[in-house]
C-alpha positions as CSV (number, residue, x, y, z in Angstrom):
1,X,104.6,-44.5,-9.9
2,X,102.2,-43.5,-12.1
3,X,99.6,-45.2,-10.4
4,X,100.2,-43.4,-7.1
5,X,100.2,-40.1,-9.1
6,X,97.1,-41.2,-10.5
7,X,95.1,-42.0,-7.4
8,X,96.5,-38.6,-5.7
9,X,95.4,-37.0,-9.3
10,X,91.7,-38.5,-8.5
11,X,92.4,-37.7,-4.8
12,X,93.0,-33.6,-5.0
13,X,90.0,-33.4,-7.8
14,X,87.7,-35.1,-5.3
15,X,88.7,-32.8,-2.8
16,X,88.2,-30.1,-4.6
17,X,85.1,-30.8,-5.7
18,X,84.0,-31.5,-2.3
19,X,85.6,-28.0,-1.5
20,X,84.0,-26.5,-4.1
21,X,80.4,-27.7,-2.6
22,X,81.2,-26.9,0.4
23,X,82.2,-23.3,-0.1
24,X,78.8,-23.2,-1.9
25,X,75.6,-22.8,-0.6
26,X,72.2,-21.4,-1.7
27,X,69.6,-19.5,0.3
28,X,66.1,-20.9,-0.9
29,X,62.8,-18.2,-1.3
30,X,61.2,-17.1,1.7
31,X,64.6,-18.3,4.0
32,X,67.5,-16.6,5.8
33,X,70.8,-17.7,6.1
34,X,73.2,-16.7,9.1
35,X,76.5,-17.8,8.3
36,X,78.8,-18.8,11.3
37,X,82.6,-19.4,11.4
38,X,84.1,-21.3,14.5
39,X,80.7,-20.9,16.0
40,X,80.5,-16.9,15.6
41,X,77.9,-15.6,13.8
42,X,79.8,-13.5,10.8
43,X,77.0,-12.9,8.2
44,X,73.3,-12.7,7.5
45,X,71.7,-13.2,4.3
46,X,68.3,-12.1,3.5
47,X,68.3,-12.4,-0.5
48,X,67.9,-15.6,-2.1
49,X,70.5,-17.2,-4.2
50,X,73.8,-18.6,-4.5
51,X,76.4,-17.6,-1.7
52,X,79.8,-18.5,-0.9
53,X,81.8,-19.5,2.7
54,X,84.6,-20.7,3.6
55,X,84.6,-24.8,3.1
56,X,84.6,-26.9,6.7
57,X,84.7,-23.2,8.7
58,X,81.7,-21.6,7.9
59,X,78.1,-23.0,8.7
60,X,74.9,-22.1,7.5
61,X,72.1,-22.1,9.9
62,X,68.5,-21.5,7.7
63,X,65.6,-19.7,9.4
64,X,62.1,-19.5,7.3
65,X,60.7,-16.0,7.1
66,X,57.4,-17.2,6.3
67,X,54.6,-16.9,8.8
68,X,54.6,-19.7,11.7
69,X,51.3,-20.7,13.7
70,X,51.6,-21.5,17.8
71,X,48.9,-23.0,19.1
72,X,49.3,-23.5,22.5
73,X,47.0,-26.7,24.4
74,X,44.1,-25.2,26.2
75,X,44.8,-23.3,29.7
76,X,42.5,-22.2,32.5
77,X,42.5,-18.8,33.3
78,X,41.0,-17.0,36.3
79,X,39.0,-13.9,35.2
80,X,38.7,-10.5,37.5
81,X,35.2,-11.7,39.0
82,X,36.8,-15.1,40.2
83,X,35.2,-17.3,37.0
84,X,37.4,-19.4,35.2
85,X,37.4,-20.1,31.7
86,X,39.3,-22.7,29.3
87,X,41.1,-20.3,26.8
88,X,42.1,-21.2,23.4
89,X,44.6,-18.9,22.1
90,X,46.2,-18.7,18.8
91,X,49.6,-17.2,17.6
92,X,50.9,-16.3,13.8
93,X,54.8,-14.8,14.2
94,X,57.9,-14.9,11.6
95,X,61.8,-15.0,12.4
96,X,62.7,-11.1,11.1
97,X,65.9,-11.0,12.9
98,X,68.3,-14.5,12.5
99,X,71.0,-13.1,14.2
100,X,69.4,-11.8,17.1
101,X,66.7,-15.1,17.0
102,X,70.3,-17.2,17.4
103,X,71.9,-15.6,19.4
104,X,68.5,-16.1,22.4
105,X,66.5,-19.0,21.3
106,X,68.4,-20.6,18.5
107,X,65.9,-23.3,17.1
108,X,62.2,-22.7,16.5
109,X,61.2,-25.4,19.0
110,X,63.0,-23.4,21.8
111,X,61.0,-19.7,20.1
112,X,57.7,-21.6,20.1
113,X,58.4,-22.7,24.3
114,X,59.3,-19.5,25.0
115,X,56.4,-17.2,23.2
116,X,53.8,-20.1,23.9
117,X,55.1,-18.5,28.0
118,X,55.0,-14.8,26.9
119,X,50.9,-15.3,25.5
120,X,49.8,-17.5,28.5
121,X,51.8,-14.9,31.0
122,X,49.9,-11.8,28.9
123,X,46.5,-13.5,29.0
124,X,46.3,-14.2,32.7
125,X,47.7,-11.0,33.6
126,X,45.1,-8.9,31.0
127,X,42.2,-11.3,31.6
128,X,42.9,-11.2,35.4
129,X,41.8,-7.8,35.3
130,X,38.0,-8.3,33.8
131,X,34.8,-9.8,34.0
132,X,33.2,-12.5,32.0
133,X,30.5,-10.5,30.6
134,X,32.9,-7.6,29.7
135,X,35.0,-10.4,27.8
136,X,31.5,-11.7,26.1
137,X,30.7,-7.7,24.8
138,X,32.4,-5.6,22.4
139,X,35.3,-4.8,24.6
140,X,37.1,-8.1,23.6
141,X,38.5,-7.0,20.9
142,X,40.6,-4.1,23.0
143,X,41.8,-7.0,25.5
144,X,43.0,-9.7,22.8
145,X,44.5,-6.0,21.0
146,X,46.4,-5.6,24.1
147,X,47.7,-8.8,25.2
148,X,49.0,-9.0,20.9
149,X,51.0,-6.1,22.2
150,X,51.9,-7.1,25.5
151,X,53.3,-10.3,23.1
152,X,54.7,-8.6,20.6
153,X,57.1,-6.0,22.8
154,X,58.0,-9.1,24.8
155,X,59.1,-11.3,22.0
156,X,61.0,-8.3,19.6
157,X,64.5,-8.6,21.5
158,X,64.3,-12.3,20.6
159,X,64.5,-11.5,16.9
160,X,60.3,-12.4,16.6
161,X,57.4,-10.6,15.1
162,X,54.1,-11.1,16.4
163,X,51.7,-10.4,13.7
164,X,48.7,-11.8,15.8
165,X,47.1,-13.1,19.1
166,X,43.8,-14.2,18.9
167,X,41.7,-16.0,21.4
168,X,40.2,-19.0,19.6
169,X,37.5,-20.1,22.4
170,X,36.8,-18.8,26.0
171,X,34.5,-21.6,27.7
172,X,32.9,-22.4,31.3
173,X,34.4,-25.4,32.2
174,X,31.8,-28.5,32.1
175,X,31.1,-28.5,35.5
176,X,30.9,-25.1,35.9
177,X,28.8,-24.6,32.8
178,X,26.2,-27.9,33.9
179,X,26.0,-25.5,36.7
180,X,25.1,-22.4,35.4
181,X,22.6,-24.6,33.5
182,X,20.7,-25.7,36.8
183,X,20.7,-23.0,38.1
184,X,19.2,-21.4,35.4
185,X,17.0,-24.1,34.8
186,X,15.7,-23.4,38.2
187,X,15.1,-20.1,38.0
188,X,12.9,-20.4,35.4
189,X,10.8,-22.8,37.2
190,X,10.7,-20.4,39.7
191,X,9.1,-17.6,37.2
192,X,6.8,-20.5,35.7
193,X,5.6,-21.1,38.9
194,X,5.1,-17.7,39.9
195,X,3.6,-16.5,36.8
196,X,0.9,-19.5,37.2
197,X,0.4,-18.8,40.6
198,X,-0.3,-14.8,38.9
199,X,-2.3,-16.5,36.1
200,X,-4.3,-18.9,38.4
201,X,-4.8,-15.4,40.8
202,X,-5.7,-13.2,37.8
203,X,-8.3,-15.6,36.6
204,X,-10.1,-16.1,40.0
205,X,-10.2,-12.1,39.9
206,X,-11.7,-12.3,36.6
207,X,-14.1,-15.1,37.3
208,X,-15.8,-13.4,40.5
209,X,-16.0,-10.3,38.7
210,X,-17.9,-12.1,36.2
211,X,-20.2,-13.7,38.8
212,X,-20.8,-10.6,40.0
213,X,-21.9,-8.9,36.5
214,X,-23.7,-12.1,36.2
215,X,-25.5,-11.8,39.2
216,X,-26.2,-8.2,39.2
217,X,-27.7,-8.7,35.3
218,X,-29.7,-11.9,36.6
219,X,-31.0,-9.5,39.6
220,X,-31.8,-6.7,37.2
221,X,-33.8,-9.0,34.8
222,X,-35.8,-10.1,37.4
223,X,-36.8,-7.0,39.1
224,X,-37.3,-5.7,35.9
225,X,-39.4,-8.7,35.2
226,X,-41.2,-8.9,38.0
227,X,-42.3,-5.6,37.6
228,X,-43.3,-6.1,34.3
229,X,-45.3,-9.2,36.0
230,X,-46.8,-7.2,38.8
231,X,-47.7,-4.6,36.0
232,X,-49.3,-7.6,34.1
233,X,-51.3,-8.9,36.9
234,X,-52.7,-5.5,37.7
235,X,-54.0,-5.2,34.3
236,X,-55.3,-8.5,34.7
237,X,-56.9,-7.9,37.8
238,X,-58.3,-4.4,36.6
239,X,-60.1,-6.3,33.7
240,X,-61.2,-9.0,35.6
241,X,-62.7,-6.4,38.0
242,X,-64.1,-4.6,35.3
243,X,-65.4,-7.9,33.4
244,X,-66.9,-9.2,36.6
245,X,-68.8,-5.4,36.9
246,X,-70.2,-6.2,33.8
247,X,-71.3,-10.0,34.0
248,X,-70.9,-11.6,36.9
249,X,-72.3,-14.8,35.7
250,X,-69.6,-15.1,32.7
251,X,-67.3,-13.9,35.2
252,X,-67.6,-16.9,37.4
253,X,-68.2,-19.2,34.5
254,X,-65.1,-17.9,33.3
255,X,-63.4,-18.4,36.2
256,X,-64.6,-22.1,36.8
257,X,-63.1,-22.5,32.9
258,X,-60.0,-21.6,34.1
259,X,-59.7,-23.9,37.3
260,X,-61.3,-26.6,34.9
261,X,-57.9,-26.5,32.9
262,X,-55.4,-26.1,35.8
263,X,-57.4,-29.1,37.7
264,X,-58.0,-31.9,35.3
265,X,-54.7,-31.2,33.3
266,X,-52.5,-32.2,36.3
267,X,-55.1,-35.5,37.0
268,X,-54.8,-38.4,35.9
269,X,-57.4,-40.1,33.1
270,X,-59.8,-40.9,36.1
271,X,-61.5,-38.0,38.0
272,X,-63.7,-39.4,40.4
273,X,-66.1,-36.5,41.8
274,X,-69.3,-36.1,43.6
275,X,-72.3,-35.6,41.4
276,X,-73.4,-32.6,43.3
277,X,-70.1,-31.2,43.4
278,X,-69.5,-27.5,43.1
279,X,-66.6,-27.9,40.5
280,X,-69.2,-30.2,38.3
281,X,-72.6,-27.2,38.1
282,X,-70.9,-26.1,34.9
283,X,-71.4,-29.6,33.3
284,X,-74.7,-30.0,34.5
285,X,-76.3,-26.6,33.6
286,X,-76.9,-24.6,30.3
287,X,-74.4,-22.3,29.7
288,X,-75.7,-18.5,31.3
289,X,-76.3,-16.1,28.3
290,X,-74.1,-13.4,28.1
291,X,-75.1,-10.2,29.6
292,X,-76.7,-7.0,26.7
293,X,-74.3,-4.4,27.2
C-alpha cells in the first residue's frame, strides 16, 4: 500500500511540475508573444519576461520584432517606352502587429509570399508608367519612394511594416543589351567614317589651296625675276653698247673670250679646227692694244 501511495506521490509531483512548466513561459528580447486558448487568440505580449497561461489550453505563438530582409529572385519588368529590364528589388519589414499578422498570414513564410506579390505588383504597375532614361536620372528616387508606399499601405492590414523598398539592379537583358551594343558599335563607325570622309575632304581643300599659294608665289618670283633679268640684260647690253663705242677691237676680242669659254668648256679634250678658222685669229694674232681714252 505504501508503494502504490508512493508512486501516485512521485506521480502528482511530476505532474505538477510539468504543470508548473507548462503554465510558464518566457518572452525572449526583441519577440512577441500571442497567447491563444482553444485556438482563439486571448492575449498579446510585447514586454519581455516571464508570463503565465493556462497549462495544456493556452499556446504561445512567438513572432520576432526585429527587422526581416525579402529578397525576392529577379523579375522582368516592362517599362512605359516598351524596354524591359531585369529588376532586383529588395525589402526590410518587421511583424508590429501579432495579432492582426495571425490572424491573415500566420507564419512568416506565408508574409514573405504575400509581400514578395504586393512589391512585384507595385513595381510593374509604377515602372509601367516611365521610361528607361527617366528611371537612369534623378527621378528614381521618387519612383522606388512611391512603390515603398504603394507597399507599405498594402501590407499594414496584415499586421507588417515596410520600413523600405529598394531597387537593387535594373539591367537590359543580355540580348537586349548585346544589342544596344551593336548598334552602337555601328553608329560610331558610321561617325568614323564620316568624319574621315570630312577629314580626307578638308585636307584636299587645304592641299589645293596650298598649290595655289604655291603657285601663285612660284609665278610672282619669276616675274619678279625675270624682270630683274630683263633689267640685267639691259644694263648689260647698254655697257656692251657703250664699251663697243669706245673700242671696238676689245669689244670683239672680248666677245671672242666669251664664246672661247662657252665653246671649249662643253668640248671634249680634242678640238679639232681649221687653221684659218675665224674662232682661232685670236690665238694666232697679238693681242690689240687697248684704245687711249
Amino acid at each position: 500500500m505504501s508503494r502504490i501511495l508512493r508512486r501516485t506521490g512521485i506521480a502528482l509531483a511530476l505532474l505538477g511540475v510539468a504543470m508548473l512548466f507548462s503554465a510558464v513561459y518566457v518572452v525572449p528580447q526583441a519577440q512577441q508573444a500571442l497567447v491563444v486558448r482553444l485556438g482563439r487568440p486571448i492575449a498579446v505580449m510585447t514586454e519581455p519576461g516571464l508570463r503565465l497561461k493556462l497549462p495544456f489550453i493556452d499556446t504561445v505563438i512567438f513572432y520576432y520584432t526585429g527587422l526581416l530582409a525579402l529578397q525576392p529572385p529577379t523579375e522582368p519588368v516592362i517599362l512605359g517606352d516598351q524596354k524591359r529590364v531585369e529588376v532586383d528589388t529588395f525589402t526590410e519589414f518587421r511583424i508590429v502587429d501579432a495579432l492582426r499578422f495571425n490572424q491573415t498570414v500566420q507564419t512568416e513564410e506565408q508574409a514573405r509570399s504575400q509581400l514578395a506579390q504586393m512589391v512585384s505588383s507595385s513595381l510593374r504597375r509604377e515602372l509601367g508608367q516611365v521610361k528607361l532614361p527617366e528611371l537612369l536620372s534623378s527621378n528614381r528616387d521618387a519612383i522606388i519612394r512611391d512603390i515603398r508606399q504603394t507597399v507599405a499601405d498594402a501590407a499594414r492590414p496584415l499586421g507588417i511594416e515596410v520600413v523600405d523598398v529598394s531597387i537593387r539592379r535594373a539591367d537590359l537583358p543580355p540580348e537586349t543589351s548585346q544589342a544596344i551594343y551593336d548598334r552602337m558599335s555601328s553608329e560610331r563607325q558610321r561617325e568614323a567614317k564620316e568624319l574621315r570622309a570630312q577629314g580626307f575632304e578638308w585636307a584636299q581643300e587645304i592641299q589645293a589651296k596650298a598649290d595655289r599659294e604655291r603657285a601663285e608665289i612660284l609665278a610672282d618670283a619669276q616675274l619678279k625675276a625675270s624682270i630683274a633679268r630683263a633689267g640685267g640684260d639691259a644694263e648689260a647690253s647698254a655697257l656692251l653698247a657703250g664699251a663697243f663705242g669706245r673700242d671696238q677691237h676689245f669689244f670683239e676680242f672680248y666677245r671672242a673670250m666669251q664664246t672661247y669659254r662657252h665653246a671649249l668648256a662643253q668640248s671634249g679634250p680634242t678640238l679639232v679646227l681649221s687653221p684659218d678658222s675665224e674662232l682661232l685669229r685670236y690665238f694666232n694674232a697679238p693681242m690689240p692694244e687697248p684704245a687711249k681714252p
